[in-house]
SEGU-794476 format. One record per residue (C-alpha): y, x negated, z negated. Coordinates in steps of 0.5 Angstrom, whole numbers, plus 500, padded with zeros to 3 digits. Each point is the difference from the previous one (the first is absolute). Example, Ala and Ser with C-alpha at 12.3 -4.5 7.8 and 13.67 -1.06 7.14 Angstrom:
R     Y     X     Z
R   491   475   484
R   507   498   502
# end
This chain:
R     Y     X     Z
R   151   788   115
R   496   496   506
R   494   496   496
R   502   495   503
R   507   500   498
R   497   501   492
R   496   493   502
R   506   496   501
R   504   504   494
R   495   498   495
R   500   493   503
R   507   499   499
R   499   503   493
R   495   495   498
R   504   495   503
R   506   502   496
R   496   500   494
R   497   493   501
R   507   497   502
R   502   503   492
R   495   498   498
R   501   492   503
R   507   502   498
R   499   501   492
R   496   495   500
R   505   495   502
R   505   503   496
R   494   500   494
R   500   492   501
R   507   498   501
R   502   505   494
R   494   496   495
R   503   493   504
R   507   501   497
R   496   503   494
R   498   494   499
R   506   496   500
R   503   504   496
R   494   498   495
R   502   494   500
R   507   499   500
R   504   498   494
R   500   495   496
R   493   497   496
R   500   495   495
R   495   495   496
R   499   494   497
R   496   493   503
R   496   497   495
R   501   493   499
R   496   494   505
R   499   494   498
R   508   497   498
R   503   506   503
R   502   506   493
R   499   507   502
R   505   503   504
R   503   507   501
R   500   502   508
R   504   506   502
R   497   502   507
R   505   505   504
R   497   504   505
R   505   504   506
R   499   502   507
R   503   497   506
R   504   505   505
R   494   500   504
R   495   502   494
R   497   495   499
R   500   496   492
R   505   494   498
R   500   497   493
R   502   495   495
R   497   497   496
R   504   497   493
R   499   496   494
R   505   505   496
R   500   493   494
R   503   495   505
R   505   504   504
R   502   508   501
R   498   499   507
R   493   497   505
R   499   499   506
R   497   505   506
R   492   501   500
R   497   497   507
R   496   506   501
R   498   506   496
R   495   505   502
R   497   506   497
R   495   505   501
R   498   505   496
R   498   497   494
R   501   494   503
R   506   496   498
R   501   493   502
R   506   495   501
R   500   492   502
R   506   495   499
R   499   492   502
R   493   499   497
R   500   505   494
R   496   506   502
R   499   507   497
R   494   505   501
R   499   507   496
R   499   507   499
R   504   505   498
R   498   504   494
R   498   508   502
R   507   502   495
R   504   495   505
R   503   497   494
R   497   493   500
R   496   495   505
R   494   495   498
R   500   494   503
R   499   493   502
R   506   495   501
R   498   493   503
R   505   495   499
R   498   492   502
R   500   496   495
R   500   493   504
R   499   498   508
R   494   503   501
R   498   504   493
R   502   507   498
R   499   504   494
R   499   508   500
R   503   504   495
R   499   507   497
R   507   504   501
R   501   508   499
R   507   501   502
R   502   508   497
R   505   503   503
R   507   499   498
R   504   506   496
R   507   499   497
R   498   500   493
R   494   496   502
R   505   495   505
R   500   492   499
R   507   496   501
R   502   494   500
R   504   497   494
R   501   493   502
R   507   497   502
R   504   505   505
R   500   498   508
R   505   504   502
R   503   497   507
R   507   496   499
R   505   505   503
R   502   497   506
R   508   498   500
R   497   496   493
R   502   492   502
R   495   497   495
R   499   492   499
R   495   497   495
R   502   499   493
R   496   494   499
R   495   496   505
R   496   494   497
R   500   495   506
R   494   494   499
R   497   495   504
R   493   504   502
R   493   499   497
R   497   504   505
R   494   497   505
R   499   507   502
R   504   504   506
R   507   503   501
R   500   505   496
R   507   506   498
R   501   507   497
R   505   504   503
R   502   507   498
R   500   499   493
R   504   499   493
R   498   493   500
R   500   495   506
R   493   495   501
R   500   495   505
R   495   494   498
R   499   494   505
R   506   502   504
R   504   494   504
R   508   502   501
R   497   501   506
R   495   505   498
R   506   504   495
R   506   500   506
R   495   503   505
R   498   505   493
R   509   501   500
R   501   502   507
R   493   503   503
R   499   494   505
R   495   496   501
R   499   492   500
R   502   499   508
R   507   504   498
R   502   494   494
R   502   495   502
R   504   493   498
R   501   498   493
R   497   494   496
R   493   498   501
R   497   503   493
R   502   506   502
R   493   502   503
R   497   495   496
R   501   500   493
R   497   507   496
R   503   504   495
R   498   506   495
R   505   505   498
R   500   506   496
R   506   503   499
R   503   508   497
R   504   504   503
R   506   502   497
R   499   505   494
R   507   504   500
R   498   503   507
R   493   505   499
R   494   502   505
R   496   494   504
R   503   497   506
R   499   501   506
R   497   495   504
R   505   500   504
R   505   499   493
R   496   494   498
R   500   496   506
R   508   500   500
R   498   498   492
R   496   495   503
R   506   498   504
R   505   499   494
R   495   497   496
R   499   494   506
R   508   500   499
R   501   499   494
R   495   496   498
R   498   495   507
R   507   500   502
R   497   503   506
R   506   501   506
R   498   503   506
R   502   504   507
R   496   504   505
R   500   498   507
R   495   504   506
R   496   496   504
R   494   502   505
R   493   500   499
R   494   502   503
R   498   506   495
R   493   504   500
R   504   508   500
R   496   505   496
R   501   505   504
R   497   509   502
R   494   500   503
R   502   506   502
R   508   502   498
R   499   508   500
R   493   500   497
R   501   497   494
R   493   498   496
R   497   506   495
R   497   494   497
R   508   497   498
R   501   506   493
R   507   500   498
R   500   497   492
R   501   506   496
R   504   495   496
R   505   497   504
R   505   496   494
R   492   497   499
R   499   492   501
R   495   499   505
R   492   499   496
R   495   497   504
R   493   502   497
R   493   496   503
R   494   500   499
R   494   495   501
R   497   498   507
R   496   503   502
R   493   498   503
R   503   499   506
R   505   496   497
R   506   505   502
R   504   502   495
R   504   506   499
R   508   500   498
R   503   506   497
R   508   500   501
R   505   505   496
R   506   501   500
R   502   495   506
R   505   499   504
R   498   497   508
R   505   495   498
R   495   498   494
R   494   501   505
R   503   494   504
R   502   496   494
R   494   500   497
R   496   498   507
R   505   495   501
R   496   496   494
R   494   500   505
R   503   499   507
R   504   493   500
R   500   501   508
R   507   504   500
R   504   505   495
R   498   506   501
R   505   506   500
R   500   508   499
R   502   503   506
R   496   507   498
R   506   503   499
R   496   503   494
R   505   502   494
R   498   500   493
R   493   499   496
R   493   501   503
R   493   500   497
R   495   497   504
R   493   497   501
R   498   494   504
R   493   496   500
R   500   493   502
R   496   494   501
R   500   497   494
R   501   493   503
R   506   501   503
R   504   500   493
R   499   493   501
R   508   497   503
R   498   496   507
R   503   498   506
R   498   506   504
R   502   500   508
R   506   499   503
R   499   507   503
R   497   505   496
R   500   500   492
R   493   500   497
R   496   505   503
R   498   502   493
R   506   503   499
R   501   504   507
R   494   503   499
R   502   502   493
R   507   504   501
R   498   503   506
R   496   507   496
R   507   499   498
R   503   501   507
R   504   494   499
R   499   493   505
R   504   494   501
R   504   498   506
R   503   494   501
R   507   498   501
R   507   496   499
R   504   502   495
R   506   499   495
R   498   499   494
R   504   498   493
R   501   493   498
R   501   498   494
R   504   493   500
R   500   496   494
R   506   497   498
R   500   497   493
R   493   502   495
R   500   495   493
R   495   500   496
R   500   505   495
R   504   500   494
R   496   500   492
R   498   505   498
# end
């Protein structure tokens, strides 16, 4: 062989040797990056000592993967309910092991043996004021497994037709806002106008009711009603508002029909409609009610809102509540629930005129990392005609 034939065949050996080397390392890497998440998935579970008027409480924490790799949880108060909400972000690098949910922190490090975790939960404890708490989460093993034991919350079935055994219908007392629970065994309504419970009944908002007596919007009600104990499961939200409806029925003599009429509505629409945003996460829990967890202001005064288990119709609906302008409607074309996050002006949450053209531009910049915008248009939307509403039989 020509010397300098054996020059380039060495050279091209060291190079094979360092392309392997560099190689190995990458793998190295990735297989101690997925190592790691394998450290750290499961389930991880402790108590959260008592603060203030709050009694100690038992969290489970849930750690997963998502489809790209990347960590998702829950977190579950396992005394109040079988199920908890997603975590806003979960982070780990060997040993450390962090998670966040509206104001709640939690900070720690995994023991060397992997069976457990110390560390420092922060949860506010006023506007302004928070309180650190020393946690040690140890992983869960079947023996070791907390449970819920409190009142079932299977879903109703879905062909069940419930309606409310006994509802309690009073004059309110209440100098607060509007206030409703739905998706529940038993339905809550406080300082809510007919107006308020018809809108509740058929998922409109005020511009859609119309007519009927002058009280109808001026006259405030509580109302706690539960639903009929011969059919199992929790309801639905779509269940309880068709309860809603017979309540009204029977109680306020409510007769309706619906008619269409057009409006000028802000559509929520894709920004890109083949390119849905990774930061739109299919619930896991699908047959869920939707959950909104907040935390405090920042310093900045923005607040961050954590959504789970929402629909786009939902999103809308709540929205709504804020931006008096127009309705807005779901036209994302999106089905099921999502889980989500958006950070938002805290001032917005303040309901106001807005402009004629655009909702607040709060709003709009919220929803775009989502990427959703608005569109204004004309649309024919349901209109619930009052035809006769009484006031409400005695309890």
């Amino acid at each position: 062989m020509r010397p300098s034939t054996m020059k380039r065949a060495k050279s091209f050996s060291r190079c094979i040797l360092q392309v392997t080397a560099v190689s190995l390392a990458v793998s190295l890497f990735a297989a101690g990056s997925a190592l790691h998440a394998q450290e750290i998935v499961g389930s991880w579970q402790g108590t959260m000592p008592s603060v203030q008027s709050r009694p100690a409480q038992r969290i489970v924490v849930k750690v997963a993967t998502k489809g790209d790799g990347s960590l998702k949880g829950t977190i579950t108060f396992i005394d109040n309910g079988p199920d908890g909400p997603p975590l806003m972000s979960v982070k780990y690098v060997a040993p450390d092991f962090s998670f966040e949910i509206g104001g709640i922190t939690y900070h720690g490090k995994m023991a060397t043996d992997g069976s457990s975790i110390a560390g420092t939960l922060i949860v506010p404890t006023g506007p302004e004021s928070t309180e650190p708490l020393l946690v040690t989460l140890a992983r869960v093993t079947p023996e070791t497994a907390w449970t819920y034991s409190g009142p079932a919350t299977k879903p109703m079935a879905a062909n069940a037709d419930p309606s409310f055994e006994v509802a309690t219908i009073k004059p309110s007392q209440n100098p607060g806002g509007v206030m409703f629970i739905l998706g529940r065994r038993q339905f809550k309504a406080a300082n809510c106008s007919a107006t308020e419970l018809i809108k509740i009944a058929y998922f409109v908002r005020g511009k859609q009711v119309v007519d009927g007596p002058k009280w109808i919007s001026d006259q405030k009600w509580d109302v706690v009603a539960e639903t009929d104990s011969d059919i199992p499961g929790e309801p639905s939200e779509a269940q309880t508002r068709v309860m809603v409806r017979k309540l009204l029925e029977q109680r306020f003599g409510l007769k309706v029909h619906v008619v269409q009429r057009e409006f000028s509505v802000y559509a929520m629409v894709m920004d890109k409609p083949d390119k849905p945003s990774p930061k739109l996460t299919k619930s896991d829990a699908q047959d869920k009610p939707m959950m909104i967890v907040g935390g405090p202001p920042g310093n900045d005064g923005q607040q961050a809102l954590q959504f789970a288990n929402a629909t786009m119709k939902e999103f809308a609906a709540l929205m709504m509540n804020f931006i008096q302008t127009h309705l807005i409607v779901n036209e994302t074309g999106l089905e099921g629930k999502y889980d989500f996050n958006i950070v938002i002006q805290r001032g917005a949450f303040q309901p106001s005129p807005g402009v004629e053209d655009l909702p607040d531009p709060a709003f709009v910049q919220a929803i775009q990392p989502l990427g959703l915008k608005f569109v204004m248009k004309k649309e024919l939307l349901d209109v619930v005609v009052v035809d006769q509403l009484t006031l409400p039989s005695a309890n």
